[in-house]
N, C-alpha and C positions, 0 to 999 in steps of 0.2 A: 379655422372654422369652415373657409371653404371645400374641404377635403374630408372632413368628418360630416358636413351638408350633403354630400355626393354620396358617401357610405349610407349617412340614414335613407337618404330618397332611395338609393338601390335597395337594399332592404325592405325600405317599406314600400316598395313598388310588389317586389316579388311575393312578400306577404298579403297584397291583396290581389293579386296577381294568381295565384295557387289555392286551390281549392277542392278538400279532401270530405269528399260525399259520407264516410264513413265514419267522419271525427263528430264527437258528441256535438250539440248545441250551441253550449257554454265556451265548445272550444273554438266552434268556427267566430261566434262575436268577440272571442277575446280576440281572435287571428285579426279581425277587420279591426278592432279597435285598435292595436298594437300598431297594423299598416299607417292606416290615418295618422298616430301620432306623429309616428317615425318621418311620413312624408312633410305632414306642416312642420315638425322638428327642422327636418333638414332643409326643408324651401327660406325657414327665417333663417339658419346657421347659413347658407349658403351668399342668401341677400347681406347678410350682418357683415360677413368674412369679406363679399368685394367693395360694404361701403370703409371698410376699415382699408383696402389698399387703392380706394379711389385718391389720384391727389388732388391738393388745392393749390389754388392759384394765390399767389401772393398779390395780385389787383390787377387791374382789369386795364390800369393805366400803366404796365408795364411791360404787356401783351409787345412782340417784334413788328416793328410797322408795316413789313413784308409780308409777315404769316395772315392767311386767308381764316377769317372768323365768322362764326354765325352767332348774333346777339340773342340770346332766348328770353323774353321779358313777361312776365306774370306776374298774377296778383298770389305772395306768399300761401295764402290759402287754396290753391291751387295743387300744390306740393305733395297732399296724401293723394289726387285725384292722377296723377302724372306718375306715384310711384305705384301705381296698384301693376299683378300680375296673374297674367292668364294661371299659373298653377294653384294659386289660390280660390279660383273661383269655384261654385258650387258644383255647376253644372259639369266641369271635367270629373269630380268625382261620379257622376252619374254616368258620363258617353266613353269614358275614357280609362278607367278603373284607376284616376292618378297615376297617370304615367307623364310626369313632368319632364320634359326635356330640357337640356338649355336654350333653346326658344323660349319656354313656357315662363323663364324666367327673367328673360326682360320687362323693363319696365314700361311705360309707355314714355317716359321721355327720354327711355335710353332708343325705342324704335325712331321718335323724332329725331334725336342725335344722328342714328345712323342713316336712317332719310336724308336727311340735310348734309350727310359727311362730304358728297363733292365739292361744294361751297366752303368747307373749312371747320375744324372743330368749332364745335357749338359750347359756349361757355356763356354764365350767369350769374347777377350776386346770389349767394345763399343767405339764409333768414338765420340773424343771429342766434336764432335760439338752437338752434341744430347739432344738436352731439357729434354726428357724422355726416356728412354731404351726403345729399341724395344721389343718386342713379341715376346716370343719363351727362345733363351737360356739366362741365371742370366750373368748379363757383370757385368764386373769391368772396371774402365776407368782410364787410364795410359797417361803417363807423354812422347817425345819423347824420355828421358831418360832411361825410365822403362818398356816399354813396351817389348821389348825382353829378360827382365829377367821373368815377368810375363810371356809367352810362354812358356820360358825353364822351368819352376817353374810346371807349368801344364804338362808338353809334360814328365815329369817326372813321372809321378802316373797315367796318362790317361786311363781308361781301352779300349778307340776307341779314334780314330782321324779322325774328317772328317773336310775334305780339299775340298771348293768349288772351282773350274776349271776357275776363275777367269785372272784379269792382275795387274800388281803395281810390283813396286820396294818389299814391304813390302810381299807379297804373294811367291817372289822368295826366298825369306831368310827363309821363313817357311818351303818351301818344300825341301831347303837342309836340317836344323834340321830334319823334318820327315825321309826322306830317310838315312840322315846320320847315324841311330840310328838303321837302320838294323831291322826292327822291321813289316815287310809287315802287318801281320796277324792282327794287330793296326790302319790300314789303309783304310779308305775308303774317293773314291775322288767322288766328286756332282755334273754332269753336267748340267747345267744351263742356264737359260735363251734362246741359241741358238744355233745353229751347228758354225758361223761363233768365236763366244766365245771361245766353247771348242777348233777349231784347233787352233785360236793363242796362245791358253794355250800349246796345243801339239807342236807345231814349237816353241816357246819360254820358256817351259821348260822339255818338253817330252824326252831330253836327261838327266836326270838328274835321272831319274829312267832306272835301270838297264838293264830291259827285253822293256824298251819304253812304249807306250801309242794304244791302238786300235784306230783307226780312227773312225769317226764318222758314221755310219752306214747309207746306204740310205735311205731318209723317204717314207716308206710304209702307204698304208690309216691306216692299223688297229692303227698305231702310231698317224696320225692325229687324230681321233679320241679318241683314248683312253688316252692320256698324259696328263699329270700333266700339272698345270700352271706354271709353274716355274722352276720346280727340273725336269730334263727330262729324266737323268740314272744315275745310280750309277756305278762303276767300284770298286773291290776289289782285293788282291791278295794274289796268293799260296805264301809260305815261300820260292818259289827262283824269287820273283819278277811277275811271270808269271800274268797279267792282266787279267780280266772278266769284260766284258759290260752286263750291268744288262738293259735294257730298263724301267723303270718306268711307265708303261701302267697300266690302269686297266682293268675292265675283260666285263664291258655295257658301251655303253655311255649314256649322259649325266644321269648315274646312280654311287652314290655316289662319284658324283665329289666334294663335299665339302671336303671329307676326304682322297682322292686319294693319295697324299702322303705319308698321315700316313700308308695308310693300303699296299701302293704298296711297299715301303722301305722295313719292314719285308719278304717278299714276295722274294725280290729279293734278299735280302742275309741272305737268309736261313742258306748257308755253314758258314756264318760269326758267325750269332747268336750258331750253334752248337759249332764250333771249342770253340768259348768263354765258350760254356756253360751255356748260359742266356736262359729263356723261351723267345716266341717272343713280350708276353705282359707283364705287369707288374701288378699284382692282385689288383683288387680294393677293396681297405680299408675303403673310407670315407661312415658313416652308412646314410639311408635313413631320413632326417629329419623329423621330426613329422607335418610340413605344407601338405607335401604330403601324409602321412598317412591319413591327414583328408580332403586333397581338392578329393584326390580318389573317396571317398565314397559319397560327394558332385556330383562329378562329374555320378558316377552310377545314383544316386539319381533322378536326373534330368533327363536323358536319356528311364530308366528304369523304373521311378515312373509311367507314365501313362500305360504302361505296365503290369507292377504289380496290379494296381486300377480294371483296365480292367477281368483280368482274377480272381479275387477276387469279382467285381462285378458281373460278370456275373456266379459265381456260387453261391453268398447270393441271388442273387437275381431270379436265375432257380429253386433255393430252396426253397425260398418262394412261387414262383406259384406252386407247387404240393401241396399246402397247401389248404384245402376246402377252398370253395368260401367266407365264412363269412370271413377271414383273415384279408381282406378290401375290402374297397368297392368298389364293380366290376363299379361302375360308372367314379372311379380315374384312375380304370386297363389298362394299357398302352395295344395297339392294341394285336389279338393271333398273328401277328407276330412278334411282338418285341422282345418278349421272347420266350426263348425255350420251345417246347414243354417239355410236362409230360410225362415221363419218360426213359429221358434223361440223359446222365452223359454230363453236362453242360460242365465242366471243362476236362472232355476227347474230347468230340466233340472238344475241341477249342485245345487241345493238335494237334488233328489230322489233323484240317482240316485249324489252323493257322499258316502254316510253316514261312508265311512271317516274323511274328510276331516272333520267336522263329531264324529265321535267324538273325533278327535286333538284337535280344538279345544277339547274339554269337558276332557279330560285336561291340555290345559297352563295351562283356566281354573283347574282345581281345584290344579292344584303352585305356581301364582299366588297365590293365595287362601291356600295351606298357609305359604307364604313370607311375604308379606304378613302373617298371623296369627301368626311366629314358629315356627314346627313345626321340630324341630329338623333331622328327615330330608330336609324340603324346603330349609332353607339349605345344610346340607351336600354335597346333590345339585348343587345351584345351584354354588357355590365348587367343585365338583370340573369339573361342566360349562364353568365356566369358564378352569381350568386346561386340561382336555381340547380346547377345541376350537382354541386356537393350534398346539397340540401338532400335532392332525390337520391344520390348513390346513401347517403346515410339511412334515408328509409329504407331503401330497398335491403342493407345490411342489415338492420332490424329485425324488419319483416323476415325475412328468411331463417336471422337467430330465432325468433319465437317458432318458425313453422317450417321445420327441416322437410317437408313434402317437398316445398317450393326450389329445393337444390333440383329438385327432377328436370326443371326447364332446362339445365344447363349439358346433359347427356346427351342430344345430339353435335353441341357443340364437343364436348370430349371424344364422342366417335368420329367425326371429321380429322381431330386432332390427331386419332387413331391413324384415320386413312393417310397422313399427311406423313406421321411420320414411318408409315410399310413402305410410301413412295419416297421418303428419302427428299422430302419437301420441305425441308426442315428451316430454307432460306423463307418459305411461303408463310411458316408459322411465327418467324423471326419479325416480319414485313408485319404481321396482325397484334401482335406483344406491342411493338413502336407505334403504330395507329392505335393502339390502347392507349400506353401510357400518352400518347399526344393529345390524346381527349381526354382523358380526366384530368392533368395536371395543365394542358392546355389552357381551360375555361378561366380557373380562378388568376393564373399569370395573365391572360388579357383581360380579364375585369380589372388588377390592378395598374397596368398599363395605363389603360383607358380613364384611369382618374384621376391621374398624375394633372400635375397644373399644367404643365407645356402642352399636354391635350388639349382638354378643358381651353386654354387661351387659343389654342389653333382653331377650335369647335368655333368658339364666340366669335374669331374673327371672320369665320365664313357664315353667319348667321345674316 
């Protein structure tokens, strides 16, 4: 499911993505309508497919007394609010033409998970009614029997405790455990979803903590703007109780709102992360798979090859005109301007005077380099380009069967091929055939590469 979720989102990425000024009406809204489907198609197939290979815990009282744990505690109804995701939201359809990355498709308690990951997997009970575990921390699922031994069983080894600002009967009995255990420096509460939420959390259990609760702070633009979808502060506290409102903002808008969570939480409790003694991120271990090693160089290939031909031609072939006139025959000889003059550095003139060309080159080193390193926007780009450019050599095959004018663009490229082979360049024409076939057959092998699972799981680990 995860894998057919990737296929529809590339898909329905590059079909709203592409846009053909000259296609009837009817055809460009079926085009958008088909994208859209495709994309929320594949964003649920995608979610569906990792909650089906997330695993469960068989209890919470079973957990290694040595393994480092983070207790995630909430009130059940909380659970659609914590599994919402940036690719479903409105607005990326409007800034962004749905182009969901795998950033886009974290959850918001899978960004706290990873926030919290130097502290220790973050695990939870899950709510019996649940077909599949949500997204984010490893549940175990208990019995109404069992379930506050499981808590007390975690809340015992914890190295954090975070406490969503929630309501329920079951949320009150939590937060006397926590508080009873005298233990502040362990504690961080999650404010959420609203201002009218956190104060009936503060009026109905803000005496139950020592030093009390901060009131909700007034909403300022820079907070409209900048705020997480869901998680909206964090509060921690000194060892005599004393509270801190942490804002969870980030720092541009609608810039890295996919991940806004993840990156704001570190951010905000700096003092937490020292006092523990954890770094703020957790080192990534998992190695680069060998798909990527090789759709990379595909990917240059394609980009780069015409490039490469270019400045290679035009210095075999500057080289050969300074060559006396018998060489070949001056009757095949392409016009005196086509080539450079004699006695020129061919290959410097174009160093000097082709910055465009040597710009584009830096630009496809660095989306190399971004892909290569995992960047989410650069694999996605990648996987769409690859879809996209079959797509387009099919039209362009078309277009030219309905309109044999259109074979005429391709005549100077034949008379080069001309001059190529009077000089006996035949190794020059050989080098432009393999920088062909590497771009067209190139694109679609690293789109497939790139959506293989061992990507995919490399991608999320460096997310």
């Amino acid at each position: 499911m995860s894998t057919l979720g990737w296929i529809a989102l590339t898909l329905g990425s590059a079909l709203l993505g592409v846009h053909y000024g000259i296609a009837p009406v009817w055809a460009a809204w079926g085009q958008l309508a088909a994208g859209v489907v495709l994309v929320v198609a594949g964003v649920w197939s995608v979610l569906r497919g990792r909650q089906h290979l997330t695993p469960v815990l068989t209890g919470l009282q079973g957990l290694p007394a040595d393994e480092r744990i983070v207790l995630f505690l909430r009130s059940f109804k909380d659970d659609d609010g914590f599994s919402q995701v940036a690719a479903l939201r409105w607005f990326r359809l409007l800034f962004t033409s749905m182009l969901p990355t795998p950033a886009h498709l974290r959850t918001e308690e899978d960004q706290v998970a990873r926030a919290v990951a130097p502290f220790g997997r973050m695990v939870a009970l899950g709510r019996p009614s649940d077909r599949l575990p949500r997204l984010g921390a490893e549940r175990s699922y208990a019995s109404d029997a069992t379930w506050q031994a499981e808590v007390l069983a975690a809340l015992d080894h914890a190295a954090l405790v975070l406490l969503v600002t929630g309501a329920g009967r079951s949320l009150a009995w939590e937060v006397d455990q926590v508080v009873g255990r005298d233990e502040p420096a362990r504690l961080v509460l999650l404010v959420s979803r609203d201002r009218r939420q956190y104060e009936h959390f503060r009026e109905a259990l803000g005496d139950h903590f020592p030093n009390g609760l901060p009131h909700y702070p007034p909403a300022r633009v820079r907070h409209r703007l900048l705020r997480g979808r869901y998680v909206r502060a964090a509060i921690w506290f000194d060892g005599d109780w004393t509270p801190h409102w942490e804002m969870l903002d980030g720092r541009f808008p609608l810039i890295g709102l996919a991940r806004r969570t993840q990156r704001a939480l570190p951010r905000a409790l700096q003092e937490v992360y020292r006092r523990a003694g954890v770094p703020a991120r957790v080192p990534r271990t998992t190695p680069r798979p060998w798909a990527v090693k090789l759709s990379v160089p595909l990917l240059a290939a394609f980009w780069l090859g015409p490039l490469v031909w270019s400045v290679v031609a035009i210095g075999a072939l500057g080289g050969r005109s300074h060559a006396p006139a018998g060489g070949f025959s001056p009757s095949l000889a392409p016009p005196s301007g086509d080539l450079p003059a004699a006695g020129h550095n061919t290959v410097l003139d174009l160093l000097l005077t082709g910055w465009p060309l040597w710009l584009w080159a830096a630009v496809v080193a660095a989306f190399a380099y971004r892909t290569w390193r995992g960047g989410p926007y650069a694999v996605t780009v990648a996987r769409l380009q690859g879809v996209a450019f079959p797509v387009f050599l099919l039209a362009l095959v078309v277009s030219l069967a309905l309109s044999p004018q259109g074979w005429l663009m391709f005549l100077p490229l034949a008379g080069l091929a001309l001059v190529m082979a009077h000089q006996g360049l035949y190794w020059l024409f050989s080098l432009g055939l393999v920088l062909l076939v590497l771009g067209v057959v190139g694109m679609p092998v690293a789109t497939t590469l790139l959506i293989r699972r061992d990507v995919r799981e490399w991608i999320d680990s460096r997310l």
